[in-house]
Backbone as numpy.savetxt, mean C-alpha at the origin, in Angstrom:
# Nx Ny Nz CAx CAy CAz Cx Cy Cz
-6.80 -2.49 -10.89 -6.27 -3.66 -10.20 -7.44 -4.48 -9.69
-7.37 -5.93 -9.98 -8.48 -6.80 -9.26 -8.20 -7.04 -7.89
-9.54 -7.38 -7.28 -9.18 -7.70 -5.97 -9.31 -8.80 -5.83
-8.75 -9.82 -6.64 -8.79 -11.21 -6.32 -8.57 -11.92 -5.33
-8.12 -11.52 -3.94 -7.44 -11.56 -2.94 -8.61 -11.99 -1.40
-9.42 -11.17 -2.22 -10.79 -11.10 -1.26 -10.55 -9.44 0.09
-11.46 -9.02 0.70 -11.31 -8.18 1.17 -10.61 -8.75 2.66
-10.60 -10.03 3.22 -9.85 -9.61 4.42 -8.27 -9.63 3.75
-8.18 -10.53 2.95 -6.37 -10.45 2.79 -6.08 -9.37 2.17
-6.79 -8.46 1.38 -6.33 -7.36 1.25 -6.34 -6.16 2.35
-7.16 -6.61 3.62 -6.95 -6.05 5.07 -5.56 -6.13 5.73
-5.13 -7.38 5.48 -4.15 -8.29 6.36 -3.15 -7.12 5.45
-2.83 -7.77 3.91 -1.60 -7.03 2.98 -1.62 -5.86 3.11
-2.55 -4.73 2.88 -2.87 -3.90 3.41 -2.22 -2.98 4.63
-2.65 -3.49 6.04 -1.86 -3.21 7.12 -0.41 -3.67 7.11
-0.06 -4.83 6.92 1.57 -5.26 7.07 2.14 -3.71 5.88
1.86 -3.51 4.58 2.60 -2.98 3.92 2.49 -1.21 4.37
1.26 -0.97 4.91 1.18 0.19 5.44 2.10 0.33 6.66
2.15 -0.37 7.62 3.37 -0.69 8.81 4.70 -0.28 8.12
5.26 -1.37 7.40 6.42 -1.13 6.97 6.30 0.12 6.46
5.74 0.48 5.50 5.66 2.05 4.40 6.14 3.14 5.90
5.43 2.72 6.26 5.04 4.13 7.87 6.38 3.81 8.61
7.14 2.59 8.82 8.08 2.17 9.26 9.47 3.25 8.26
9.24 3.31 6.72 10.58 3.52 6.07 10.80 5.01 6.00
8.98 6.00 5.95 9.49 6.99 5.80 9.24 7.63 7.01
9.65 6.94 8.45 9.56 7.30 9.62 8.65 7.83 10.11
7.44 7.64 9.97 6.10 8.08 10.42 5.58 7.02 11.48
6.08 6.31 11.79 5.37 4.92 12.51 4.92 5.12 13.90
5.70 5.96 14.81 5.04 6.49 15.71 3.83 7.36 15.80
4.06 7.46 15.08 2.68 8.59 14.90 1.39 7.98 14.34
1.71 6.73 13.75 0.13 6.45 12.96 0.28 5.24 14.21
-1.56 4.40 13.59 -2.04 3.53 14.75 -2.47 2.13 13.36
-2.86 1.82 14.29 -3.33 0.19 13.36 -4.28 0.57 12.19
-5.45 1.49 12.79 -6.18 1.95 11.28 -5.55 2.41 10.40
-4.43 3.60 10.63 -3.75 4.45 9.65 -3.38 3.42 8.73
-2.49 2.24 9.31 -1.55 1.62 9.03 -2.64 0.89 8.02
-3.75 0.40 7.83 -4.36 -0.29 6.85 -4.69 0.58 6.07
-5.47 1.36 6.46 -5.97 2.29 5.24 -5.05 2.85 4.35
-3.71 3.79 4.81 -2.64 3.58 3.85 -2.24 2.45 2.64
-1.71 1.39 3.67 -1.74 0.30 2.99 -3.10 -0.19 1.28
-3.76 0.15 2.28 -4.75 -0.29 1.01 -4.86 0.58 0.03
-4.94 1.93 0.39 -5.08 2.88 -0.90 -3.70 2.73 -1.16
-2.65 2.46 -0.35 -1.06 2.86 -1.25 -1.20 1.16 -2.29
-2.42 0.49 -2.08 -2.33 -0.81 -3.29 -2.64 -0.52 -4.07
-4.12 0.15 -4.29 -4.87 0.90 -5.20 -3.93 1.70 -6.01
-3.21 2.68 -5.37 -2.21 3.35 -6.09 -0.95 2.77 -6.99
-1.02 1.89 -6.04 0.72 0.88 -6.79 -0.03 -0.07 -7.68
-0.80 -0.36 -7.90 -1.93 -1.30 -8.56 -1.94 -0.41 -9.85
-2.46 0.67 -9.44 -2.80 1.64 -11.22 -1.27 2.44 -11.71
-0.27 2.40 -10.78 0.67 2.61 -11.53 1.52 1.85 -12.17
1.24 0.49 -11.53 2.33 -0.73 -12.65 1.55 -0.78 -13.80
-0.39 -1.05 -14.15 -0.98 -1.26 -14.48 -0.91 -0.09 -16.08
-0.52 1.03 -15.54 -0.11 2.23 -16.69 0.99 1.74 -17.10
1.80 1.38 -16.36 3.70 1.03 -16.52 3.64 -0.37 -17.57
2.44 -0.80 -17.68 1.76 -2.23 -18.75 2.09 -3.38 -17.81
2.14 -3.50 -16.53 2.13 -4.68 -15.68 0.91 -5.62 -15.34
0.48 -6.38 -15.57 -0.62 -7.11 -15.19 -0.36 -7.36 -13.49
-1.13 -6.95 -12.87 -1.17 -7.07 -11.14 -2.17 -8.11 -11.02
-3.00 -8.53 -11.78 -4.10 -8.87 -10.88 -3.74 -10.55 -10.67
-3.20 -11.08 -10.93 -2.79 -12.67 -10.63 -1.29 -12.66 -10.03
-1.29 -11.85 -9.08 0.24 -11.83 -8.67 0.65 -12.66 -7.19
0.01 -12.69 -6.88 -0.79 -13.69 -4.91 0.17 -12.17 -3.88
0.03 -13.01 -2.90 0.06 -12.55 -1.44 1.30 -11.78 -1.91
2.85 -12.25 -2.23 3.80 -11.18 -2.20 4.06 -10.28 -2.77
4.12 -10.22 -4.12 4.23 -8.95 -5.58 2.60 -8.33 -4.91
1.55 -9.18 -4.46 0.32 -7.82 -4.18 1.11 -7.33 -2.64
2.04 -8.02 -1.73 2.36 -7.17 -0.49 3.42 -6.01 -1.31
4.28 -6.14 -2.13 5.36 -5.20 -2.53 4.27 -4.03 -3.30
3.29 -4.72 -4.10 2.46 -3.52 -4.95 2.08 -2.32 -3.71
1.74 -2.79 -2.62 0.66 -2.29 -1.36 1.87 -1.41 -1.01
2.92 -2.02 -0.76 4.46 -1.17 -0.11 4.47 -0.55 -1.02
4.80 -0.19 -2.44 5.30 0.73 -3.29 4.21 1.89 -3.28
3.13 1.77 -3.03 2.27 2.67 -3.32 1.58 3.17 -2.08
2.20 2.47 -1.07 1.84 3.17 0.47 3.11 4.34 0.71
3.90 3.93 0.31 5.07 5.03 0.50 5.00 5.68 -0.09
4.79 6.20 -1.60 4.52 7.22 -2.72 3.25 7.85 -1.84
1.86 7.33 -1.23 1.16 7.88 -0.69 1.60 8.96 0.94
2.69 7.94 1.14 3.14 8.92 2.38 3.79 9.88 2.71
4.67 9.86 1.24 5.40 10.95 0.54 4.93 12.06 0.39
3.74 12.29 -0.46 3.16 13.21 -1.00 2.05 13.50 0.38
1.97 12.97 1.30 0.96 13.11 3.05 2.23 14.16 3.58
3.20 13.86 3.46 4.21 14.32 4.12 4.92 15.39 3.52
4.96 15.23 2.19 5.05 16.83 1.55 3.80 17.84 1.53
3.22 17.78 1.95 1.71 18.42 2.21 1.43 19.21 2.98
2.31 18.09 4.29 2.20 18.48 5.88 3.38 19.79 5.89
4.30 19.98 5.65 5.27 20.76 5.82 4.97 22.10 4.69
């Protein structure tokens, strides 16, 4: 996945989609503003190389399809954090 986005908006997309992610599979109390980006960003990285296998071109997608990429792959990341933990 490119980061055409530049590194703060992939900070900004990043945290919002890590929030929500942490928001759906009820973890949100528990994480803090860092969690919430760093998720976010690797769950892009992740949702990035799995559309990218799936034959999706990500890298010209702007701010929303890259906020849903960041959500799809922050939650698959929190999934497998959370099947781990137990």
């Amino acid at each position: 996945m490119a980061l055409s986005l530049g590194w703060i908006a992939w900070i900004v997309i990043g945290g919002l989609a890590g929030w929500v992610a942490s928001m759906i599979k009820g973890t949100n109390a528990q994480m803090g503003l860092l969690a919430n980006i760093v998720v976010g960003v690797i769950g892009g990285l992740i949702g990035g190389w799995l559309l990218a296998l799936l034959g999706f071109d990500v890298a010209g997608w702007g701010w929303i399809l890259s906020f849903f990429t960041c959500l799809l792959g922050a939650v698959i990341l929190l999934t497998i954090v959370n099947a781990i933990r137990r």
